[in-house]
Every structure is written in C-alpha cells, then in structure tokens.
N, C-alpha and C positions, 0 to 999 in steps of 0.2 A: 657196509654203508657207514657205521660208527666210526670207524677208524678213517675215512674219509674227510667225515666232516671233524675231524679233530686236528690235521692237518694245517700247518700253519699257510701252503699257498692254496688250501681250497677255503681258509679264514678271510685271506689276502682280497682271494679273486669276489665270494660274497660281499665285502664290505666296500669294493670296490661298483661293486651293479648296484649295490644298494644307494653309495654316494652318487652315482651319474642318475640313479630315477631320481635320486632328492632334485637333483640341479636341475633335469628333463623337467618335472612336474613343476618347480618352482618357477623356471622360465612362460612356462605353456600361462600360468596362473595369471603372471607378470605382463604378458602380453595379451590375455583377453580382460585385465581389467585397464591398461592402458587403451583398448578401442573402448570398455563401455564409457569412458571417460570421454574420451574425444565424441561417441557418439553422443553424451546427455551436453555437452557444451555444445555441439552446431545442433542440438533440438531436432526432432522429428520430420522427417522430407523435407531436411535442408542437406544440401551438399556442399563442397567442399567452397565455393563461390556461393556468394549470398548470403553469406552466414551472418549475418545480424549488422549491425554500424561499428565500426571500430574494434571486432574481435566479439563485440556482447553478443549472445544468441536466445536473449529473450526480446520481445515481442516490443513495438511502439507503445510506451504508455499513450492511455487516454488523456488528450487536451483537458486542460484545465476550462471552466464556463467563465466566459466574460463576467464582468462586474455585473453588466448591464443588465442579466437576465432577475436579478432582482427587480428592476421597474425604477419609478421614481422611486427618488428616498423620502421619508416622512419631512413636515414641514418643519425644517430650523436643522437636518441633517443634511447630510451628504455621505458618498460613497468614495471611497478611492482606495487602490489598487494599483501596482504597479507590476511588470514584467518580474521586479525579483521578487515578490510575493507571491510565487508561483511556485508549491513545492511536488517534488514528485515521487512516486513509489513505482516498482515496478511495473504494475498495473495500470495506474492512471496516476494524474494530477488534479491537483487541489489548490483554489486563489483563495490569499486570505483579503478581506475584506476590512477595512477598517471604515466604522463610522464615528462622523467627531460631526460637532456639530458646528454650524452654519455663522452663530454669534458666539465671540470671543468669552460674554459680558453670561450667557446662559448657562447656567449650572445643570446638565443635564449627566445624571451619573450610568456609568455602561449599562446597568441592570435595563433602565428605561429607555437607555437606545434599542438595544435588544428587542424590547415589549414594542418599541413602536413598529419596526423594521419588521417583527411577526405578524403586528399589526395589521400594517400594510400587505404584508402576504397572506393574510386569512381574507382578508377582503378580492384577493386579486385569485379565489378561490386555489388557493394552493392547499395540499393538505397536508395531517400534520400525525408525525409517530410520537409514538409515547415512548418514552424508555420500559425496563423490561418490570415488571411487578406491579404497573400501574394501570385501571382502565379506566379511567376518564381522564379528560384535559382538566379536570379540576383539582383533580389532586397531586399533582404538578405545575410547578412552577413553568411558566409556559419559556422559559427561556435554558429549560432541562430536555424542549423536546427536537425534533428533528422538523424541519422543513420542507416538503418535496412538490414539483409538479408533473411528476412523473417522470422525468427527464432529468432534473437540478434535484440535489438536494444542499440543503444550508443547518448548519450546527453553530453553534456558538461557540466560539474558542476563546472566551475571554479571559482572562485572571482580575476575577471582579473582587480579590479580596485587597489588591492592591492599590495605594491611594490613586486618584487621578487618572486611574485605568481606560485606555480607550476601546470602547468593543470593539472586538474583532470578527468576524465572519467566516467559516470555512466555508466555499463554496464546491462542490463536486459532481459530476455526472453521477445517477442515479443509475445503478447497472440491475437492472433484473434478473429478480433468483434464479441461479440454476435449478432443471430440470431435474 
C-alpha cells in the first residue's frame, strides 16, 4: 500500500479527485447562494411576476398624513406643506410641516410656534410622549415631546438654534408596537 501511494500517477490521479470536489463543492455553494439571493430580493410568496414596482421587492411605504390632520393652526399662524415635502423611508412616509406666521410685521420665534401648534393639540385632546428618562410633562420642555392621537403622531424638526428659523413639523402615521 506504501509504495502505492508513493507513486507519481497514484499522486497525479489523488490531486486530480481532490481538484474536481474543490470545483464540484465550489459550484454546488455558488449556486445555492445565488437562489438565496434571488429568493431574499422577490421577498417571501412573491414569484417570479409581481415582484414589487420597478424590480424593488419591499413593501408600499405608508402614506404620509395630510397637513390637515393637525386641525386649525393657532391664531396669527398657518400650516403649509407641499407634495415635495413628503420624505419617505422604506416603511412609511413622513410630511414636514412648516409654520410661519400669518403677519409679516409679528415676531413670533420657532420655539413658540411649536408651544402654540402643541397648544392647540393638547386642547384637541391629543396626547403627548415624553422622551426617554423623563416622567412628567414638566420637566420637559413641551416642544422635546412627541404628539399623537393614536393615529398621527407630530415631532418637531426644527433647527431652533438658527437665526430666523421657521418651525418645522414632522408629521407621520402612528404605527402600533409589535406584538
């Protein structure tokens, strides 16, 4: 048996089964990660038709919520929002909201647009999250906290350190925790 495997064509023929399972296994590997590939881009009982808009195989974001569902705006602001003020993430979408105010001649600065705009939505019984290490609405500044009426929620996206800054608004659907 020794002098077998010493042989230069039983070396030959060895190094030869050894190179064809390298290249066998390599392909086998090559081809079941090319299907899980193809399987995680068309997503889960999707087939070959119907595979998402455009080649994409994740899911309809959620609409962005009209301006509107804010209500009236406080008196001497206003609301506006337009179509590209509309930003979206996989999941869903999000309108930003800009409030300015009503008279040119009013110095009303973002902080207190904010304060009114929460204002009006404490009264229009919405409720309100706290950020995370805080338990009362008093020991936050109320334009730190979150908005919701189950449905909507509204943050404030402002950059109030900036001169002449106009609040902004993020408005987005409220999605409920997973289970």
């Amino acid at each position: 048996m020794m002098a077998l495997l010493r042989s230069r064509r039983t070396m030959f023929i060895l190094a030869a089964v050894v190179i064809v399972g390298l290249v066998v296994s390599g392909g086998i590997g090559l081809v079941q990660s090319m299907s899980t590939v193809a399987q995680t881009e068309q997503g889960p009982g999707q087939g070959q038709e119907g595979g998402g808009q455009g080649g994409e195989g994740g899911p309809e974001p959620l609409e962005a919520p009209e301006a509107g569902v804010l209500g009236q705006a406080p008196t001497g602001l206003e609301y506006s929002s337009e179509e590209d003020d509309v930003e979206c993430v996989p999941a869903e979408c999000i309108r930003l909201v800009s409030v300015m105010t009503t008279d040119e001649d009013a110095d009303v600065s973002s902080d207190e647009a904010v304060e009114a705009v929460y204002d009006g939505l404490l009264e229009q019984n919405w409720g309100q999250l706290l950020p995370e290490g805080a338990e009362e609405p008093d020991d936050v500044p109320l334009s730190e906290t979150i908005m919701t009426d189950g449905e909507v929620m509204v943050a404030d996206a402002t950059e109030h350190e900036s001169d002449g800054a106009v609040a902004v608004l993020m408005v987005g659907n409220a999605n409920p925790p997973a289970d």
